[in-house]
C-alpha positions as CSV (number, residue, x, y, z in Angstrom):
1,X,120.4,78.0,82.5
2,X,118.5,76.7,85.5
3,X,116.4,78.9,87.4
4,X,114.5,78.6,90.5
5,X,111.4,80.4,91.9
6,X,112.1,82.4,95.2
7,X,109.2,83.0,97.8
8,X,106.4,85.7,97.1
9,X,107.3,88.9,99.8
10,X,105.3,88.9,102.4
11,X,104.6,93.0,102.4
12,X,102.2,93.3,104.6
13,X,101.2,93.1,108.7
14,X,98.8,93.9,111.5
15,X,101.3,94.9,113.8
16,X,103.6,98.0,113.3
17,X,105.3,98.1,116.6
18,X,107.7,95.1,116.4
19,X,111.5,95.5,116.8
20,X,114.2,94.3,114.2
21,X,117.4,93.3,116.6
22,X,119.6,93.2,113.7
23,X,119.3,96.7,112.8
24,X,118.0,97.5,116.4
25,X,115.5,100.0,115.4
26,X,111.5,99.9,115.3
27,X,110.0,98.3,112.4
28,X,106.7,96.9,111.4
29,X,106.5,93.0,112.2
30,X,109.4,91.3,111.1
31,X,110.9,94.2,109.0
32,X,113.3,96.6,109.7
33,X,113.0,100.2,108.7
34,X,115.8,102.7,108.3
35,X,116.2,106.1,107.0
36,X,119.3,107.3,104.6
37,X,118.8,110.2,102.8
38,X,115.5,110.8,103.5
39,X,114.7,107.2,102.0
40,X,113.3,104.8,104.1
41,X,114.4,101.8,103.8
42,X,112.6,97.9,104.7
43,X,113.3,94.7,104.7
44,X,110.2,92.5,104.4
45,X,109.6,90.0,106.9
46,X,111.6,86.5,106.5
47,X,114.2,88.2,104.3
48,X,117.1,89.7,105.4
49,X,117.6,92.7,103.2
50,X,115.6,90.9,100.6
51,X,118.2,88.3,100.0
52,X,116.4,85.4,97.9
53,X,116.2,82.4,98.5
54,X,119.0,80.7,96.3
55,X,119.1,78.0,93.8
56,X,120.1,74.7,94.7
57,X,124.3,73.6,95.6
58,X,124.6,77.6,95.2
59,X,126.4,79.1,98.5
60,X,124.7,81.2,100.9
61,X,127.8,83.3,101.1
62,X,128.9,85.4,98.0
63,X,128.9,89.1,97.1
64,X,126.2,91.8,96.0
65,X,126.7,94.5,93.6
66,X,124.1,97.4,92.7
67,X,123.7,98.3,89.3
68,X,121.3,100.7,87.3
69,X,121.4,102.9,84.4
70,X,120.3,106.4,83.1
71,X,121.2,108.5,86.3
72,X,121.6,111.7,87.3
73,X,119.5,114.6,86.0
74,X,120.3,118.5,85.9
75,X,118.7,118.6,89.7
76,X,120.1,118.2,93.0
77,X,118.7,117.1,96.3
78,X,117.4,120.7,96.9
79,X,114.9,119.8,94.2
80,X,111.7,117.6,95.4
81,X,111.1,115.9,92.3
82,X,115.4,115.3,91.6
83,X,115.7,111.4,91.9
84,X,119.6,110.2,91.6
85,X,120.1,111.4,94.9
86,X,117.5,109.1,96.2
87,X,118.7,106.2,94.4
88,X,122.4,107.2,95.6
89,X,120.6,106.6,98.9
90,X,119.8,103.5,98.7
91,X,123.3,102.4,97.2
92,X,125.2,103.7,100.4
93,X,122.3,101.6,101.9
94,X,123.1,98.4,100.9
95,X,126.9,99.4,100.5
96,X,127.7,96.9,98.1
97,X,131.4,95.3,96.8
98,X,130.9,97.5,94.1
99,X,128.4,99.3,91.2
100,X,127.4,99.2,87.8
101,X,126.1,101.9,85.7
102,X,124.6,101.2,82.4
103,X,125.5,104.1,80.6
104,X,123.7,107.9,80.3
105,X,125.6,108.5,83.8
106,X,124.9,112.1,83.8
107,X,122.3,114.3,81.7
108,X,122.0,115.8,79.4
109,X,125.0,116.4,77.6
110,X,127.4,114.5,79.9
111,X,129.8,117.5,80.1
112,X,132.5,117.8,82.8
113,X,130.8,120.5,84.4
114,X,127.7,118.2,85.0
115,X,129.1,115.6,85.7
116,X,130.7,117.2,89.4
117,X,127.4,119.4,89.5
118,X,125.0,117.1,89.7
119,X,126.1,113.2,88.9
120,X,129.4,113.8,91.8
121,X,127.1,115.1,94.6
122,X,125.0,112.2,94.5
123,X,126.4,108.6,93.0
124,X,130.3,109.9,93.3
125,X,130.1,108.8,96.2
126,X,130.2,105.8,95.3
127,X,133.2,106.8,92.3
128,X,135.9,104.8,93.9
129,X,134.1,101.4,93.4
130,X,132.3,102.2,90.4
131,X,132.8,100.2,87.4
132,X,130.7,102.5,84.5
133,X,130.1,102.6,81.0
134,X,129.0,104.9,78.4
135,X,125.8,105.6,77.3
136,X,124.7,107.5,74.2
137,X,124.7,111.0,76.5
138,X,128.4,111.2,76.7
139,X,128.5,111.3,73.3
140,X,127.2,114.4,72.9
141,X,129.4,116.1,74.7
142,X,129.9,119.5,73.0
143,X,133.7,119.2,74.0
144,X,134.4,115.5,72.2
145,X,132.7,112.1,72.0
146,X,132.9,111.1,76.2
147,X,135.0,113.7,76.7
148,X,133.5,114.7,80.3
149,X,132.6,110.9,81.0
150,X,137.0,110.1,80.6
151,X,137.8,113.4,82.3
152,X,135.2,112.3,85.4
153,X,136.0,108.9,85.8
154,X,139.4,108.4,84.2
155,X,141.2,105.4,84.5
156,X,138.2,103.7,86.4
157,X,136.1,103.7,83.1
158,X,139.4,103.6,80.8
159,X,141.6,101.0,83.0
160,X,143.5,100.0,79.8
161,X,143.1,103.0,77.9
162,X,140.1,101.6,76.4
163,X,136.4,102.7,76.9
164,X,135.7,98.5,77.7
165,X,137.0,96.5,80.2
166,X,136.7,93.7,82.1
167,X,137.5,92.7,85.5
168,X,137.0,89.7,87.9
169,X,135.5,89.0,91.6
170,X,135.4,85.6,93.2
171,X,133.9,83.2,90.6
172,X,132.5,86.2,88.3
173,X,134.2,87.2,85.3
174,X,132.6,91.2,84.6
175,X,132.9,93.2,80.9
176,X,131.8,96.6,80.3
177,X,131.0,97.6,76.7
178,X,130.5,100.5,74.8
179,X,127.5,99.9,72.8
180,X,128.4,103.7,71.3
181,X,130.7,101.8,69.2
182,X,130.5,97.9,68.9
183,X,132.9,97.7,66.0
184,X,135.3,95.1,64.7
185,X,138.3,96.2,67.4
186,X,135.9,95.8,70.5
187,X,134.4,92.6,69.2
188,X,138.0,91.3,68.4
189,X,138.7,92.4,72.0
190,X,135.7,90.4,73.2
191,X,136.6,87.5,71.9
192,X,140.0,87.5,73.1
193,X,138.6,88.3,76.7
194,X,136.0,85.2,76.6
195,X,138.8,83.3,75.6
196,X,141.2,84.2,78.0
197,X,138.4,84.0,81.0
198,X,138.8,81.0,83.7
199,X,135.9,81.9,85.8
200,X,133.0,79.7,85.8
201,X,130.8,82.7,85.7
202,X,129.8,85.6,83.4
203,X,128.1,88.9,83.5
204,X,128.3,91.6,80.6
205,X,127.1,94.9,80.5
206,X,126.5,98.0,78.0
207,X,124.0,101.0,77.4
208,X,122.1,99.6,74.3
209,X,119.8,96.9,74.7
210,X,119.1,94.0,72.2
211,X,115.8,93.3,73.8
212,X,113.5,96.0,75.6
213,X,109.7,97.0,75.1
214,X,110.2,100.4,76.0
215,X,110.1,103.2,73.6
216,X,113.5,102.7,72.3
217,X,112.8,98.6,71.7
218,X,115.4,96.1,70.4
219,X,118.6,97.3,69.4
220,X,120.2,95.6,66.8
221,X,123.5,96.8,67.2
222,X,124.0,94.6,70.1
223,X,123.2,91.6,68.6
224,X,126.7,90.1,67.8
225,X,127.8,90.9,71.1
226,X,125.3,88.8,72.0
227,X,126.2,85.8,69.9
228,X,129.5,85.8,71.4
229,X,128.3,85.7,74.9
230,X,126.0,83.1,74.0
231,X,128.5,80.9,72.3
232,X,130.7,81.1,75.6
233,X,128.2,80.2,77.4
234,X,127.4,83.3,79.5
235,X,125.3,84.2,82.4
236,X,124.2,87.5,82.5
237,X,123.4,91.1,80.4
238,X,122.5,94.3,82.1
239,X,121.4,97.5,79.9
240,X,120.4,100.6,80.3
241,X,118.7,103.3,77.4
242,X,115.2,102.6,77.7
243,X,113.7,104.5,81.0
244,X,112.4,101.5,83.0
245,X,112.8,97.7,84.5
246,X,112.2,94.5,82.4
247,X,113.9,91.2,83.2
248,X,113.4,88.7,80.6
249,X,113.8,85.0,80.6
250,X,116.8,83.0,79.5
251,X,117.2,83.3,75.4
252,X,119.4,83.2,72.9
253,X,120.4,86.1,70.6
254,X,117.1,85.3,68.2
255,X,114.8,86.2,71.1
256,X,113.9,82.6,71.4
257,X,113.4,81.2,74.8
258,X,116.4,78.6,75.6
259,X,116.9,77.4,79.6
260,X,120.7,77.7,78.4
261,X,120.3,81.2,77.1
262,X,121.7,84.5,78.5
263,X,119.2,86.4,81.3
264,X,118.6,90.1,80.0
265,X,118.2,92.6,83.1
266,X,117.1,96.0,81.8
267,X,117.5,98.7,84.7
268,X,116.9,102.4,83.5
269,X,115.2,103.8,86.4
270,X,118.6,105.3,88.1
271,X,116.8,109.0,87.6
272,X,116.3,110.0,84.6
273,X,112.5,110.5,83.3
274,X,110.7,107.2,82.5
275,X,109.8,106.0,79.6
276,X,106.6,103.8,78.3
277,X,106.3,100.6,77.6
278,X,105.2,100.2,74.1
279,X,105.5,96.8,72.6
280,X,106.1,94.0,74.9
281,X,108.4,91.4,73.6
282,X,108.7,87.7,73.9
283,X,110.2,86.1,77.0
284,X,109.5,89.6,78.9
285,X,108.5,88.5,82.5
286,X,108.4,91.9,84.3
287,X,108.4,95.6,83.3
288,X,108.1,98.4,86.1
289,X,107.7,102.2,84.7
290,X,107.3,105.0,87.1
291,X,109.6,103.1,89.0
292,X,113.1,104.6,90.1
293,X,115.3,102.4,92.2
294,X,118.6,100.6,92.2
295,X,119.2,96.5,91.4
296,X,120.6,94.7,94.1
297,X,122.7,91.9,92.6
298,X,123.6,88.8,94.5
299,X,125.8,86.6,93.6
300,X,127.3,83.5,94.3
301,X,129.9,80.7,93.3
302,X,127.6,78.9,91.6
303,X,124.6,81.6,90.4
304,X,123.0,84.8,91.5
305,X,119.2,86.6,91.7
306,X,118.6,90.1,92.1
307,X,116.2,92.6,93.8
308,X,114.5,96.0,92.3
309,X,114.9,98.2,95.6
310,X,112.4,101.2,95.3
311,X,113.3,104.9,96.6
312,X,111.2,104.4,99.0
313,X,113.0,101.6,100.2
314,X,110.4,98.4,99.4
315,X,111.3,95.7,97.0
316,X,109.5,95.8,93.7
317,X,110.7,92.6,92.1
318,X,112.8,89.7,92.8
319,X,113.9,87.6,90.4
320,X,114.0,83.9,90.0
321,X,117.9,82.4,91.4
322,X,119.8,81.2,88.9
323,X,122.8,78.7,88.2
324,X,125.4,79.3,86.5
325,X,126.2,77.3,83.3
């Protein structure tokens, strides 16, 4: 996979005073500032909305998509230090095609109950163009294995009676797993789906990473899900579990570096608690803890970058742009 550097973010500026006329609101020089939710939201200077720069023959034009995992907490905005409904604030910022969510939706038991008590006030407002998938919370449901995640989202997370899914926009070709259960039927299921896909383009995504340095680490278990994505020659892996950001370089299901590998994007910071980092891992080029935000995804025809937005609205990482294979 070819990836190209994108400009350094120019953060900082003597002037605060300077208008943005495409938001039409005060900013400091060359960035716009807005408030939603309580979150105030910038774009640096020189990038609208943080979109990065893009790799070479990829169009300008394209779509973006938000994506994080481990979510919403027993608290509600009444609560100071209750964070989903921050990052929900930054998702009706950006007001993207649609979102991800990398499993561990709601806390801590993923009940029904919880779910419209605390997850619904915040990120369902985003439910209609939510694309989710389990995480090992709505297992534990005390009612049945994802019994409140089915009743809360229904057909969106089961769209063929399944708990996976795919689905397709523009050049992109999208599967949801469920890591809580990466048997023989899913994988069969996967294989057929990779066959069947005509899209230049692919992005998977599932709760369980295979590679992470947090306190959970590498989880096997989604190793031959890997392997198949490798062999077809995919794009792109976002996971959830572990309570923080990591983006690692291109690699192949090993761990070993490979400019043709799959890119791993690790976004845990949706609300929940974070987590340490414990053991970095090979190919690792940024971890954030502390951190709670939402990825901004942009793709294109031809590849796609991404942006960490903070709760309080600056950009904590950008990632390299990327072609797709």
């Amino acid at each position: 996979m070819t990836s190209t550097p994108r400009a350094k973010n120019p953060l900082k500026s003597r002037n605060p005073l300077v208008s943005n006329a495409r938001l039409g609101i005060p900013a400091a020089a060359g960035a716009a500032l807005a408030l939603v939710g309580g979150v105030a939201l910038w774009s640096p200077a020189g990038r609208a909305d943080a979109v990065p720069d893009r790799a070479p023959g990829a169009h300008a034009a394209g779509f973006t998509a938000v994506a994080a995992g481990d979510i919403a907490e027993q608290c509600t905005a009444s609560d100071s230090d209750c964070e989903h409904p921050r990052t929900a604030a930054l998702v009706k910022k950006i007001n993207p095609a649609f979102v991800l969510t990398m499993g561990d939706n709601q806390y801590d038991d993923a009940r029904l109950k919880d779910f419209k008590r605390y997850y619904d006030k915040s990120w369902g407002a985003f439910k209609a163009k939510t694309h989710p998938v389990a995480g090992n919370h709505e297992t534990y449901d005390p009612d049945g294995k994802l019994a409140g995640y089915k009743s809360y989202f229904g057909a969106i997370a089961y769209p063929k009676g399944k708990s996976y899914y795919s689905f397709d926009q523009d050049n992109w070709h999208f599967i949801a797993l469920d890591s809580n259960s990466l048997n023989s039927a899913q994988l069969n299921w996967l294989k057929a789906d990779l066959a069947a896909n005509s899209k230049k383009c692919v992005a998977a995504y599932w709760h369980h990473p295979l590679f992470s340095s947090g306190e959970h680490g590498n989880d096997p278990v989604s190793r031959p899900v890997w392997k198949l994505l490798y062999d077809a020659k995919a794009e792109l892996v976002l996971n959830g579990h572990d309570h923080h950001y990591e983006r690692f370089a291109p690699q192949d299901p090993n761990g070993k570096a490979d400019k043709s590998g799959i890119v791993e994007l690790l976004g845990g910071m949706g609300g929940a608690n974070p987590y340490k980092i414990e053991e970095v891992q090979d190919n690792s080029e940024k971890r954030l803890t502390d951190t709670f935000g939402v990825v901004k995804l942009n793709f294109t025809d031809n590849g796609f970058s991404w942006d960490l937005v903070g709760t309080d609205g600056r950009t904590k990482d950008s990632s390299p742009s990327y072609s797709c294979h």
